[in-house]
FIMIGU-577247 format. One record per residue: x, y, z of N, C-alpha, C, O in turn. Coordinates in pm, whole numbers, m for minus. Layout:
N
{{X Y Z} {X Y Z} {X Y Z} {X Y Z}}
...
This chain:
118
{{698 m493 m1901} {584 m451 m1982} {470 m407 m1890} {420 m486 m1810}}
{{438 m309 m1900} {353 m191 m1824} {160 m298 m1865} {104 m258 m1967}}
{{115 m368 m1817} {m47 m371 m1815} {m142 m354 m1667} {m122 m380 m1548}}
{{m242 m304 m1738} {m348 m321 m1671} {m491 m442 m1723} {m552 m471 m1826}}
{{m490 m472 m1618} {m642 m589 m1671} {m683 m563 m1595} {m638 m572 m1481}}
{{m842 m499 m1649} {m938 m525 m1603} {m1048 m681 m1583} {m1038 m774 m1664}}
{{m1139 m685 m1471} {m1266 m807 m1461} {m1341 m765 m1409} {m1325 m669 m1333}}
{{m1462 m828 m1433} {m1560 m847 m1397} {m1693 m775 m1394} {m1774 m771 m1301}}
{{m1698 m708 m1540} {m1770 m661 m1609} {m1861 m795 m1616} {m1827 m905 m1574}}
{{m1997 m759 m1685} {m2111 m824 m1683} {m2237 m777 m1736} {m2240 m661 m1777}}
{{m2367 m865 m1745} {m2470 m803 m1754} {m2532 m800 m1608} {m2499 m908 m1557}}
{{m2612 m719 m1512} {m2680 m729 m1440} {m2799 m620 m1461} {m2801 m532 m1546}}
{{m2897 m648 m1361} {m3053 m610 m1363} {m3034 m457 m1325} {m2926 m420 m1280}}
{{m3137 m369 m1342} {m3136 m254 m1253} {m3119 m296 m1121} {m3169 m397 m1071}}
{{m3028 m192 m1052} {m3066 m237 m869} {m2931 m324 m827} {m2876 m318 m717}}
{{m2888 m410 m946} {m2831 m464 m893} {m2674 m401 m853} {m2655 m279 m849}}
{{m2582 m488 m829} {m2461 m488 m790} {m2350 m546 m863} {m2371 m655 m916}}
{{m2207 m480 m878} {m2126 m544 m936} {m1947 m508 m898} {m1902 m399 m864}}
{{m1892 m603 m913} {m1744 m541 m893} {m1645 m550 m978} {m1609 m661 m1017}}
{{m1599 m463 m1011} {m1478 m414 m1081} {m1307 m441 m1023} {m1251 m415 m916}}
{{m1267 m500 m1140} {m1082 m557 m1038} {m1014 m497 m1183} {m1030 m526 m1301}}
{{m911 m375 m1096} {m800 m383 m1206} {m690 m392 m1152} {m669 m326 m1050}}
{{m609 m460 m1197} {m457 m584 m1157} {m341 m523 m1249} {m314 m567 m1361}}
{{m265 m397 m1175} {m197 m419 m1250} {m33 m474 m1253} {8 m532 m1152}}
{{71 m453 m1382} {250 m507 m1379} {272 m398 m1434} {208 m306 m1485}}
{{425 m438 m1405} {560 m344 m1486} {578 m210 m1430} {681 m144 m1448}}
{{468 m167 m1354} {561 m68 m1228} {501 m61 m1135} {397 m124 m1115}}
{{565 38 m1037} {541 67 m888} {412 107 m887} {377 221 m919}}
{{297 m26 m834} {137 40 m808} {97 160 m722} {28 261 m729}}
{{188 88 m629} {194 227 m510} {180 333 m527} {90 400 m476}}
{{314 398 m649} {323 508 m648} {207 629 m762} {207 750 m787}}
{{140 535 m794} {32 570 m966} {m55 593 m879} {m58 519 m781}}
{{m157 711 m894} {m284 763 m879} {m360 673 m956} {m317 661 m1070}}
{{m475 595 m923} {m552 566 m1039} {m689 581 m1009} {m733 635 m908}}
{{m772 519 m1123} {m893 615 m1169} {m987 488 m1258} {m944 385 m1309}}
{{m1099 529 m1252} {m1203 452 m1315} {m1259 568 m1417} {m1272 679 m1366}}
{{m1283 558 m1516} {m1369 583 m1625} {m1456 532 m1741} {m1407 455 m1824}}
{{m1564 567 m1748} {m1639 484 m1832} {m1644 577 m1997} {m1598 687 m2025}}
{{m1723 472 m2085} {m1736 546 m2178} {m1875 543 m2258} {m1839 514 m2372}}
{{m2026 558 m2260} {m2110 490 m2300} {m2116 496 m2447} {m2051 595 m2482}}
{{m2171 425 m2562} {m2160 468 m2697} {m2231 543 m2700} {m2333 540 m2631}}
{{m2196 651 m2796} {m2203 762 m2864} {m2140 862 m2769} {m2111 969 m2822}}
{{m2105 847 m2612} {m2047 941 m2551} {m1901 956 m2513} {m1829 857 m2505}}
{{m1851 1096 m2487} {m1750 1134 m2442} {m1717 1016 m2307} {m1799 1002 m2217}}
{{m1569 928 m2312} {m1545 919 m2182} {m1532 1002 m2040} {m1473 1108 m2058}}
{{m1563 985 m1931} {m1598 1026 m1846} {m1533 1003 m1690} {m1493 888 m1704}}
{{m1510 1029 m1595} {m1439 1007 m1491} {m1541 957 m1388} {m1630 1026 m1337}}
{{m1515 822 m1364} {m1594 747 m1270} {m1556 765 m1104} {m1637 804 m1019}}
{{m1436 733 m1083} {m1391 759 m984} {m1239 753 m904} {m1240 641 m852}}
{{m1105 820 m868} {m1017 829 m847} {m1000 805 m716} {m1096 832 m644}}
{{m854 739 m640} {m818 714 m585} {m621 762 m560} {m524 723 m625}}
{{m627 831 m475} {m475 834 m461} {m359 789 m458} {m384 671 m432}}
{{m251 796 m465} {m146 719 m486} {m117 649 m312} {m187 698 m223}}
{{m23 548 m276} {12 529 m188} {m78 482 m88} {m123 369 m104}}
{{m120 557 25} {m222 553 76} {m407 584 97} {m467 581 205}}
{{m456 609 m17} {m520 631 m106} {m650 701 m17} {m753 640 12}}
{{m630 801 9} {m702 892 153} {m768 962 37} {m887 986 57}}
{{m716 1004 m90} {m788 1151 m178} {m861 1049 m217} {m801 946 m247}}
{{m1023 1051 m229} {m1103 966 m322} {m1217 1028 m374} {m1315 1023 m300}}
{{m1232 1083 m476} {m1314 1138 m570} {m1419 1106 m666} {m1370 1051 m764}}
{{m1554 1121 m676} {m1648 1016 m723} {m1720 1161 m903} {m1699 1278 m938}}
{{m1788 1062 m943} {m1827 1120 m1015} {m1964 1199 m973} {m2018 1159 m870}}
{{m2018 1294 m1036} {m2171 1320 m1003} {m2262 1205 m953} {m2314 1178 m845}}
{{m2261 1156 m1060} {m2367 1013 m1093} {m2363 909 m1044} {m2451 824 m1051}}
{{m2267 900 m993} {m2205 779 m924} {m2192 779 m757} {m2193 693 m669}}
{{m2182 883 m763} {m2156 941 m600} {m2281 889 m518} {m2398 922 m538}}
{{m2213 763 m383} {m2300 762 m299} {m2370 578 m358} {m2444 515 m282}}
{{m2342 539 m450} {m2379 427 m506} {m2215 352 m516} {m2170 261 m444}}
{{m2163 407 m602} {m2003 340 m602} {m1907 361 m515} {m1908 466 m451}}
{{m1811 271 m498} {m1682 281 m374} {m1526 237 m475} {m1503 128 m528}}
{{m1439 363 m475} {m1362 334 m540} {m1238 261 m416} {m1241 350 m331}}
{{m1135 154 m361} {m1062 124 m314} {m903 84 m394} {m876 106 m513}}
{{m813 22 m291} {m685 m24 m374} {m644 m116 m306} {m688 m77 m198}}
{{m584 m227 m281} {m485 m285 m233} {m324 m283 m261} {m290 m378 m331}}
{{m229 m206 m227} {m148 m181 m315} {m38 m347 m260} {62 m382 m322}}
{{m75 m393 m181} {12 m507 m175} {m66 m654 m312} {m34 m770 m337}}
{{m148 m583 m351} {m201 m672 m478} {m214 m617 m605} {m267 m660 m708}}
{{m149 m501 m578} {m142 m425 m720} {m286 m407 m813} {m308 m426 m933}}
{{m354 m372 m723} {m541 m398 m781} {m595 m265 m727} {m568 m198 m627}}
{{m691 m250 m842} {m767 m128 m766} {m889 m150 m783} {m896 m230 m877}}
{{m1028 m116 m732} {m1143 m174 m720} {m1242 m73 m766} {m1205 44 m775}}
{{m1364 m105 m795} {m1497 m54 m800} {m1615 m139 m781} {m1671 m213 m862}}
{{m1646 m110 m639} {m1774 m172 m625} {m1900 m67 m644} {m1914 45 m596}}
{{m1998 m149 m740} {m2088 m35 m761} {m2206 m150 m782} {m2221 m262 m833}}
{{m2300 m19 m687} {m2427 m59 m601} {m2529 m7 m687} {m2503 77 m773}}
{{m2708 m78 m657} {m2807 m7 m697} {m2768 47 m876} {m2831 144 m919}}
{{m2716 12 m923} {m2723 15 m1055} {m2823 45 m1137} {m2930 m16 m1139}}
{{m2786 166 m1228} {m2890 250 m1356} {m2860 140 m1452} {m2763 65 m1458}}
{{m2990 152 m1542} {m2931 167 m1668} {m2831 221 m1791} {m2780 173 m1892}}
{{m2831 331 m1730} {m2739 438 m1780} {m2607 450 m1745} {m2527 512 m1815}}
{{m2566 371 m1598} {m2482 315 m1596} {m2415 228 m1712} {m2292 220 m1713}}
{{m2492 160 m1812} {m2421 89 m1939} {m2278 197 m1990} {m2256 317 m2004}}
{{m2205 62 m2005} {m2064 167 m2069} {m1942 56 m2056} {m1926 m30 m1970}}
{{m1886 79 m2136} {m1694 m5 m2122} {m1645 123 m2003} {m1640 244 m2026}}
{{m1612 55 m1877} {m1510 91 m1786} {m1368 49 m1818} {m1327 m57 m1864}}
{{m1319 132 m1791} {m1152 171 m1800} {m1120 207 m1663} {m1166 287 m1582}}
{{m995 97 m1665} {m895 154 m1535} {m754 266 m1588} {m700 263 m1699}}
{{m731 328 m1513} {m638 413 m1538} {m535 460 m1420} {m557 492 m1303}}
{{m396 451 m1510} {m304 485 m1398} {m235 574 m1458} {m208 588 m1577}}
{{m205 646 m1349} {m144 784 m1372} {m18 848 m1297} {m57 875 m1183}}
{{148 890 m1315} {200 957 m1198} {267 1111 m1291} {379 1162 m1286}}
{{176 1140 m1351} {257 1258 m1489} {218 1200 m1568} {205 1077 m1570}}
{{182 1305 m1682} {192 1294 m1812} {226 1162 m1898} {168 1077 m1966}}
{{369 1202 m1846} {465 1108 m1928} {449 962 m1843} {505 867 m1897}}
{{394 941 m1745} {343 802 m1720} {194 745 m1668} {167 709 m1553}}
{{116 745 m1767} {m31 740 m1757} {m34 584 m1865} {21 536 m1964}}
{{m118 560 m1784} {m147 387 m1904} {m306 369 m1878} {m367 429 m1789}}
{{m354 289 m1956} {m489 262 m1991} {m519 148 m1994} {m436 89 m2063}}
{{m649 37 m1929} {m659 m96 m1958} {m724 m70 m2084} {m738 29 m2157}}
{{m771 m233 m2086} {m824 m250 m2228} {m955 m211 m2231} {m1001 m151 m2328}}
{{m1043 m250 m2100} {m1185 m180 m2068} {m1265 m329 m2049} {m1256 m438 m2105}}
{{m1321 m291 m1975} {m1483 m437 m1937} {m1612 m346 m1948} {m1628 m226 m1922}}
{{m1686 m430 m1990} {m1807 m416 m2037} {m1931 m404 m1921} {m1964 m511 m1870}}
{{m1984 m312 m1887} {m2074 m310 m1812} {m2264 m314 m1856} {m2323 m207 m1866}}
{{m2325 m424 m1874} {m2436 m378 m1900} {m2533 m398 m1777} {m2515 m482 m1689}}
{{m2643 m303 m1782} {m2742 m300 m1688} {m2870 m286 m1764} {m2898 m186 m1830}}
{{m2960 m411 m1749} {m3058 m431 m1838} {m3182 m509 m1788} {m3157 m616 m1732}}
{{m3302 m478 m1798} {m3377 m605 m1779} {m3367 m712 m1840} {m3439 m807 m1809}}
């Protein structure tokens, strides 16, 4: 059975800091591209930040994010990461991990909750 779980969503302050763990089973981590995306309410989900399959050298950030967040992987822990720094408000949103190798094999976590608030 194919999951992803996400942690460690939260509330934190402007400014602050937080990290993101997605863990996933049921296939080869290695070989899945994966990806962070958020979604804020009322908006279109959005592409936070990607990481390559295997040795994960391609790493791709969003506009907004770029330069504040660090997308990584461990593939001997089947986890992929987001540490994200200096935190907006606007940053608020359910993050989603995402894995991908084709079409026909893309999966979705369930999503963690990010708020950034005074």
């Amino acid at each position: 059975q194919v999951r992803l779980v996400e942690s460690g969503g939260g509330l934190v302050q402007p400014g602050g800091s937080l990290s993101l763990s997605c863990t996933a089973s049921g296939f080869t981590f290695s070989n899945y591209f994966m990806s962070w995306h958020r979604q804020a309410p009322g908006k279109e989900r959005e592409l936070v930040a990607s990481i390559s399959s295997h040795r994960g050298n391609l790493i791709n950030y969003g506009d907004s994010v770029k330069g504040r967040f660090t997308i990584s992987r461990d593939n001997n822990k089947d986890t992929v990461y987001l540490q994200m720094n200096a935190l907006k408000v606007e940053d608020t949103a359910v993050y989603y991990c995402k894995a991908s190798a084709g079409e026909r094999y893309t999966y979705w976590g369930q999503g963690t909750l990010v708020t950034v608030s005074l």
